[in-house]
MIMI-714024 format. One record per residue (C-alpha): residue number from 1; x, y, z. Coordinates in steps of 0.02 Angstrom, whole numbers. Layout:
BEGIN
<i = NUM; x = X; y = Y; z = Z>
...
//
This chain:
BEGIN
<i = 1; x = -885; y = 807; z = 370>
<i = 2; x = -790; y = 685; z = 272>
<i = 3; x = -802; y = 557; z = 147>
<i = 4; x = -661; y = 409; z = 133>
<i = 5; x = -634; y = 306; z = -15>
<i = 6; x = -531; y = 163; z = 14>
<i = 7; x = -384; y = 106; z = -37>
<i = 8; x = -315; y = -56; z = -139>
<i = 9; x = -253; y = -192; z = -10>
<i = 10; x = -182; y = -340; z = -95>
<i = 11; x = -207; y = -494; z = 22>
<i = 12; x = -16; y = -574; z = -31>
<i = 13; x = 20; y = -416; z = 111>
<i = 14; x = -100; y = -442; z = 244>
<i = 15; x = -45; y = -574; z = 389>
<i = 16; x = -192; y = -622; z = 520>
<i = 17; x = -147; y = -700; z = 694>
<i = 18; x = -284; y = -835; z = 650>
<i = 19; x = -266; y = -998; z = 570>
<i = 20; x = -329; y = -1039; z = 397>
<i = 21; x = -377; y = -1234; z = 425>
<i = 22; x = -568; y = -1193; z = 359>
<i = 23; x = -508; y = -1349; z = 243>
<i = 24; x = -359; y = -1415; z = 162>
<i = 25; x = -243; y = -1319; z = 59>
<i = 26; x = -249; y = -1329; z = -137>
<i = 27; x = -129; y = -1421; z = -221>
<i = 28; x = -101; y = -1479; z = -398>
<i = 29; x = -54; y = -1659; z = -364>
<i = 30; x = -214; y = -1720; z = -278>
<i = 31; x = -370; y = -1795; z = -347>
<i = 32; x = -499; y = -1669; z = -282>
<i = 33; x = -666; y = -1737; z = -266>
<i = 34; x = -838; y = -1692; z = -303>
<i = 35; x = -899; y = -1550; z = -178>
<i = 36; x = -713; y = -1536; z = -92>
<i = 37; x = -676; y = -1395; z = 2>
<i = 38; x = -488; y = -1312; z = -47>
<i = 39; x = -420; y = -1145; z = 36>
<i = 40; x = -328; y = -1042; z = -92>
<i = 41; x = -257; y = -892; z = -90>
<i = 42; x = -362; y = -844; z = 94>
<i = 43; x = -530; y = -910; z = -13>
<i = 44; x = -626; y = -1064; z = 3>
<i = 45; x = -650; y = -1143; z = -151>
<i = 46; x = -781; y = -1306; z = -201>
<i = 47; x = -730; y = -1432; z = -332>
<i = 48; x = -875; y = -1438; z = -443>
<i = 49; x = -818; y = -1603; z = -560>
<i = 50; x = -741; y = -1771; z = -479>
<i = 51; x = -549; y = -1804; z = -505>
<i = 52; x = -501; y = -1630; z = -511>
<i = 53; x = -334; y = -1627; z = -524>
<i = 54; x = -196; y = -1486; z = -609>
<i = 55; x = -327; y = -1323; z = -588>
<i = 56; x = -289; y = -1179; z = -503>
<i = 57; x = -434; y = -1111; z = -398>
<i = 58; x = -371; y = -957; z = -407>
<i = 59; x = -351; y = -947; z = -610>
<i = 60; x = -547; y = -1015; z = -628>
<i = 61; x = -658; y = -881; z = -714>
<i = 62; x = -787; y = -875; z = -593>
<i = 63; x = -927; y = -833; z = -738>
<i = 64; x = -901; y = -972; z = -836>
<i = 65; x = -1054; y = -1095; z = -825>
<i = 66; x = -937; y = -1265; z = -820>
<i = 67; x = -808; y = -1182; z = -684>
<i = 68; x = -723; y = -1322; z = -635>
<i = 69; x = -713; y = -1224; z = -431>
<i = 70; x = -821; y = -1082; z = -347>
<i = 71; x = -793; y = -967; z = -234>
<i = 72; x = -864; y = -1001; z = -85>
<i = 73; x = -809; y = -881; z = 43>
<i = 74; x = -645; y = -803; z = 124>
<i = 75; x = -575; y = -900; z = 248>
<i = 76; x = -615; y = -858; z = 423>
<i = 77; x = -457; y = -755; z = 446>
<i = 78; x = -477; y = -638; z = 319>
<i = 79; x = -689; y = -633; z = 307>
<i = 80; x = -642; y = -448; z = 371>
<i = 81; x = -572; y = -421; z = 197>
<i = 82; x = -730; y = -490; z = 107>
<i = 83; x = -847; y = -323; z = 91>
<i = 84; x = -962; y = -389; z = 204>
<i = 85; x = -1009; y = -341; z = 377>
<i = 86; x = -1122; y = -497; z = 429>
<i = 87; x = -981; y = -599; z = 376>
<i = 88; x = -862; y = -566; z = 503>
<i = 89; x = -699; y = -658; z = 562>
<i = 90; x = -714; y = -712; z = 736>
<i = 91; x = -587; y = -769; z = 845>
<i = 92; x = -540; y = -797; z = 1040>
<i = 93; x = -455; y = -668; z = 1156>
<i = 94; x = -359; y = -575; z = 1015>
<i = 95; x = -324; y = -554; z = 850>
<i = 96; x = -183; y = -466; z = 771>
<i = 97; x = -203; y = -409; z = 578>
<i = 98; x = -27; y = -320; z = 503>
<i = 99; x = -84; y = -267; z = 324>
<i = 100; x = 51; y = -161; z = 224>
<i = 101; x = 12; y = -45; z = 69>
<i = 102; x = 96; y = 61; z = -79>
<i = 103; x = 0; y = 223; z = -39>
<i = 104; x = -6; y = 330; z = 93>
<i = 105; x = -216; y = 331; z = 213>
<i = 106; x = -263; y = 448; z = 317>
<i = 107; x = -409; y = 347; z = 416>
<i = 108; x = -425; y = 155; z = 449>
<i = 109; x = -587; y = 83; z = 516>
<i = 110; x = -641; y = -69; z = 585>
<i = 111; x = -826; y = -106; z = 586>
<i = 112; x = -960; y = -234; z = 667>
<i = 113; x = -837; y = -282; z = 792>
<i = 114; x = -850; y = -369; z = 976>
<i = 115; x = -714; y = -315; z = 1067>
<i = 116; x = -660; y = -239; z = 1221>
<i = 117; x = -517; y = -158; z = 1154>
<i = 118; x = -412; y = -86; z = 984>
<i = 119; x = -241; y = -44; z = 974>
<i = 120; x = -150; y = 20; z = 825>
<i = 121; x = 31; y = 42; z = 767>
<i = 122; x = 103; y = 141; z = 620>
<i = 123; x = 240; y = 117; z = 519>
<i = 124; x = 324; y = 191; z = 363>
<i = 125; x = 414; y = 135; z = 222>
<i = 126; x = 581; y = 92; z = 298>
<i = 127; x = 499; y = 10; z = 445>
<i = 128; x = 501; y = 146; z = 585>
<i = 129; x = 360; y = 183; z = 704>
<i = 130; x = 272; y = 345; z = 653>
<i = 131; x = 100; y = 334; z = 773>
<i = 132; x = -1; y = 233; z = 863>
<i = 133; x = -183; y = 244; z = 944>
<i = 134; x = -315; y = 155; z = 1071>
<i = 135; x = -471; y = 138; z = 1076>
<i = 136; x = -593; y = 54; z = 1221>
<i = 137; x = -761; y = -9; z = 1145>
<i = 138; x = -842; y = -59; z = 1320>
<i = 139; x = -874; y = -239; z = 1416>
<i = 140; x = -726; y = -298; z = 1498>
<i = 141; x = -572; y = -362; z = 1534>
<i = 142; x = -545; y = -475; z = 1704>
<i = 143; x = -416; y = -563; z = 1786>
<i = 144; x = -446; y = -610; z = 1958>
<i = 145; x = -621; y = -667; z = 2030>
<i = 146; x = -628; y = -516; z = 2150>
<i = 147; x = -620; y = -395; z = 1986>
<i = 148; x = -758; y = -525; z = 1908>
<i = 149; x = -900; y = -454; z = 2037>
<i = 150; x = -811; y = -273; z = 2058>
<i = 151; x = -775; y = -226; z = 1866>
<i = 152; x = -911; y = -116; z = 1788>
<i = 153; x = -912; y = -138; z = 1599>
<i = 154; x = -931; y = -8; z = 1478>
<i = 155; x = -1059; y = 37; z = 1371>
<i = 156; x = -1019; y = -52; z = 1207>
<i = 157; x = -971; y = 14; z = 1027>
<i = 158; x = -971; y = -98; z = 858>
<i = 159; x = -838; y = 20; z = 761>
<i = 160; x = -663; y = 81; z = 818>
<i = 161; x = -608; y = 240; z = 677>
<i = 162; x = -452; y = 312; z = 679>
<i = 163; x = -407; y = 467; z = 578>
<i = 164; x = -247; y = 606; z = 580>
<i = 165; x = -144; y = 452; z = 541>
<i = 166; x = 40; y = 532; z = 486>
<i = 167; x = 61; y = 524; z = 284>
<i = 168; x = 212; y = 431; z = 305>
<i = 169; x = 104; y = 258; z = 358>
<i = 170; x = 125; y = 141; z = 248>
<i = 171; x = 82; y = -1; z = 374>
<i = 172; x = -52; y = -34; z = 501>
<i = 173; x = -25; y = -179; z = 651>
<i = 174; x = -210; y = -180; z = 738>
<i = 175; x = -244; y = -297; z = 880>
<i = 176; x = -368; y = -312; z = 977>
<i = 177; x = -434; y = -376; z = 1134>
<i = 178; x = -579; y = -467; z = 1232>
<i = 179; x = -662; y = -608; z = 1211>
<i = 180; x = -797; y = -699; z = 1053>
<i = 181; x = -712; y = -599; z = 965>
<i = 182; x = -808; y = -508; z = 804>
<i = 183; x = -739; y = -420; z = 657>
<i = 184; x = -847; y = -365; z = 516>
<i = 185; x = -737; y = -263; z = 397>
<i = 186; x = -576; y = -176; z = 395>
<i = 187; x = -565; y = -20; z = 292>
<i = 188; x = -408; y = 95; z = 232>
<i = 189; x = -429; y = 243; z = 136>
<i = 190; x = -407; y = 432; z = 83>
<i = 191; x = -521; y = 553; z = 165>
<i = 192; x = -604; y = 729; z = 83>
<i = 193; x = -700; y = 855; z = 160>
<i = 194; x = -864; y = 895; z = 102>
<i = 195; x = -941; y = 1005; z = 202>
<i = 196; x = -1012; y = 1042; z = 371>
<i = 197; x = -1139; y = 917; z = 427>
<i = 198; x = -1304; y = 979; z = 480>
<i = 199; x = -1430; y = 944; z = 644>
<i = 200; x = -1551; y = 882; z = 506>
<i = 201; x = -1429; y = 729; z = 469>
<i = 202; x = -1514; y = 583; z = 520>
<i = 203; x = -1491; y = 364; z = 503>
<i = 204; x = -1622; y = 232; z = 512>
<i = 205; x = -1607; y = 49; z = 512>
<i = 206; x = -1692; y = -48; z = 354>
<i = 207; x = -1738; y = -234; z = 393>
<i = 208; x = -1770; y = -361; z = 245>
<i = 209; x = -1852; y = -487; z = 379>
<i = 210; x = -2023; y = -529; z = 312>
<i = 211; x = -2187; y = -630; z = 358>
<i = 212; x = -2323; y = -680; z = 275>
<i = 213; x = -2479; y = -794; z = 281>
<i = 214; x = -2482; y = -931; z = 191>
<i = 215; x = -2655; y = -1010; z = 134>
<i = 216; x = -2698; y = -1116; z = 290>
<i = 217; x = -2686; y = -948; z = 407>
<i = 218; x = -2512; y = -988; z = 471>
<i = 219; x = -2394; y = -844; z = 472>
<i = 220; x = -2199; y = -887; z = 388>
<i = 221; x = -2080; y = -749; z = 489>
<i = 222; x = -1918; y = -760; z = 409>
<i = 223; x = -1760; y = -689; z = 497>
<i = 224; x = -1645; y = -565; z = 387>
<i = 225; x = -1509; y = -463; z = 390>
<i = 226; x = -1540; y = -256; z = 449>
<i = 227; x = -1439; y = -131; z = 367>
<i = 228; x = -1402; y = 49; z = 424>
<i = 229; x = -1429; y = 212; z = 310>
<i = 230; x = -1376; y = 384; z = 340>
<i = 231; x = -1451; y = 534; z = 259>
<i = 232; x = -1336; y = 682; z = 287>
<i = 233; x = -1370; y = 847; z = 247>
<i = 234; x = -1229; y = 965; z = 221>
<i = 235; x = -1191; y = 1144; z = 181>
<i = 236; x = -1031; y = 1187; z = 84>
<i = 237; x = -970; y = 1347; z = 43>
<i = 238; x = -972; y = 1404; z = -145>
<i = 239; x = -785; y = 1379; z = -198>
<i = 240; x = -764; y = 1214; z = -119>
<i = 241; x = -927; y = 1135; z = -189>
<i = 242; x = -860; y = 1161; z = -361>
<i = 243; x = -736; y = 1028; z = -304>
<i = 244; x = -838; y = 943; z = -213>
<i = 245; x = -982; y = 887; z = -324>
<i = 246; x = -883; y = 809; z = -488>
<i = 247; x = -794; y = 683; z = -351>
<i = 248; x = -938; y = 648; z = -260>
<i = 249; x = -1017; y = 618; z = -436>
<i = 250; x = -865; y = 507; z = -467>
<i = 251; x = -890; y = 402; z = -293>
<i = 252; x = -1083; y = 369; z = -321>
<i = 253; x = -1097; y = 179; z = -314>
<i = 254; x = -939; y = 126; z = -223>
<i = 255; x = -908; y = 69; z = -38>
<i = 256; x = -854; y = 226; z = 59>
<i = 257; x = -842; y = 256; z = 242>
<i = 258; x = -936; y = 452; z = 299>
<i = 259; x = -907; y = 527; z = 444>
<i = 260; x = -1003; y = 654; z = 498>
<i = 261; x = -945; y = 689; z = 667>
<i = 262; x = -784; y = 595; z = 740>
<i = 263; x = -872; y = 621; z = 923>
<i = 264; x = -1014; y = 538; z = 867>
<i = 265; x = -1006; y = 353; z = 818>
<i = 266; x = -1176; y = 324; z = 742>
<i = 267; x = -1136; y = 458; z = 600>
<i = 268; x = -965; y = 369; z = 559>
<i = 269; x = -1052; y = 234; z = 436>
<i = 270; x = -971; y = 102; z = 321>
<i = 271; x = -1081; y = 65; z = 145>
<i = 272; x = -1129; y = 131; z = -45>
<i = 273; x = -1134; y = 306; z = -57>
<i = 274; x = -1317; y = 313; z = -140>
<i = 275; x = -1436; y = 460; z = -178>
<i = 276; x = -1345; y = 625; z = -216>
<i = 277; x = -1467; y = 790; z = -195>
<i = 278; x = -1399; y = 936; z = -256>
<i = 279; x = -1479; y = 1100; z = -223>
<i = 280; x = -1426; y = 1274; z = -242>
<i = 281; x = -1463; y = 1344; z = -64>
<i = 282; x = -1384; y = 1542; z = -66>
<i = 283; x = -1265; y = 1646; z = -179>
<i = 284; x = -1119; y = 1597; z = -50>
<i = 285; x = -1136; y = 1435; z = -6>
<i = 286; x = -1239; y = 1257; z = -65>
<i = 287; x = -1357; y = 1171; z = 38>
<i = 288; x = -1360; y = 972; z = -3>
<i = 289; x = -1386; y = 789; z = 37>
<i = 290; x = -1327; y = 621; z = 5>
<i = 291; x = -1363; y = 453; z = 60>
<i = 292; x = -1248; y = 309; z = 139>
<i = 293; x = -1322; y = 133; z = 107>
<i = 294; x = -1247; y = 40; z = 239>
<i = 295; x = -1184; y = -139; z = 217>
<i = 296; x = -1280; y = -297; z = 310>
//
């Protein structure tokens, strides 16, 4: 199986096919009033004085107790860039995201999405195709009313993963296809292998929804996000576990994407690698686990 970190992705080099009209642009002529809504640099930003006029969103220390703007959110275009699955961009028929970098990925996924279909090209340095890949994720696609009662649709998926991509990519054009469109989160990154995943792996789903009775016998049910976890256990020969552990020791804590099997989507999982259990297992070879916290 593999584990991919990700790579740095500087929004100045993404484009998205989308508008950014969440609210007005930012500029450092006009009188921005109390509670006013700017987009800056694919963020939305609140004024939080009257007559703020001259400061940069963007240059604001967010920690500061008397910030003059907050963050409020990315814009809808590039919510797939925020870290967070239930805050996806959504969009109509198709969206196309072109998103260059400085170093070379070998895997680029796109999670929590509605689609019918992904398409991705590749392109290196100089500007030349070097790949591309498809992917269906189910429903459907019409175009005439006889295809309306006759077309079947497909089971659905919510990720699309690619992986193999040539080391040459330096730029990724995904589009893709349907309609209420959904995008949760795009990831590039670097995979490793860290052994072979075993039948023991398994995932649940962890819900922070809650109810409770309050003192006149009514019961309060309030609606939350679920999240996904995977436990994976995995054997790893001797040799290669002595590489294996100090990165996986390094990784503990940040967003990762695991894949356990490519074949199977529900072991390809997007979240915090958590919980690292190491144990010895045989003179050749380790027997371990590790936990994916999966984002909401």
């Amino acid at each position: 199986m593999l584990v991919c970190e990700p790579i740095e992705m500087s929004l100045d080099n993404i484009s998205v096919s989308l508008p950014e009209d969440d609210a007005p642009a930012w500029d450092g002529v006009t009188a921005w009033g109390l509670g006013a809504w700017v987009v800056r640099g694919h963020r939305i930003f609140e004024s939080m004085i009257a007559d703020n006029t001259g400061i940069d969103p963007a240059a604001v220390d967010q920690s500061k107790v008397s910030a003059e703007w907050l963050e409020v959110q990315y814009t809808n275009a590039f919510r797939a860039f925020d870290g967070v699955l239930d805050n996806p961009t959504v969009g109509a028929e198709n969206i196309v995201i072109d998103i260059t970098v400085a170093d070379s990925f070998d895997v680029l996924g796109l999670f929590g999405v509605r689609a019918v279909s992904v398409s991705v090209a590749f392109y290196n340095a100089a500007g030349q195709q070097v790949g591309e890949r498809s992917l269906s994720l189910g429903g459907r696609i019409v175009s005439s009313w006889l295809e309306w009662f006759t077309v079947r649709p497909d089971p659905r998926r919510d990720k699309a993963f690619f992986y193999n991509i040539p080391v040459s990519a330096r730029r990724a054009v995904i589009r893709i296809d349907g309609g209420d469109l959904r995008l949760g989160e795009v990831f590039l990154g670097r995979s490793f292998y860290v052994g072979e995943a075993q039948p023991k792996t398994a995932g649940r789903a962890v819900t922070a929804s809650r109810y409770e009775v309050n003192d006149f016998g009514r019961t309060i049910w309030t609606k939350r996000p679920t999240r996904r976890e995977m436990t994976y256990i995995v054997e790893a020969e001797r040799l290669a576990f002595e590489a294996i552990e100090p990165r996986m020791g390094e990784l503990a804590g940040s967003l990762v994407v695991t894949v356990g099997a490519f074949e199977i989507p529900s072991t390809i999982q997007f979240g915090i690698l958590g919980t690292i259990d190491w144990a010895e297992d045989g003179p050749d070879e380790y027997l371990y686990s590790f936990t994916i916290k999966g984002l909401s």
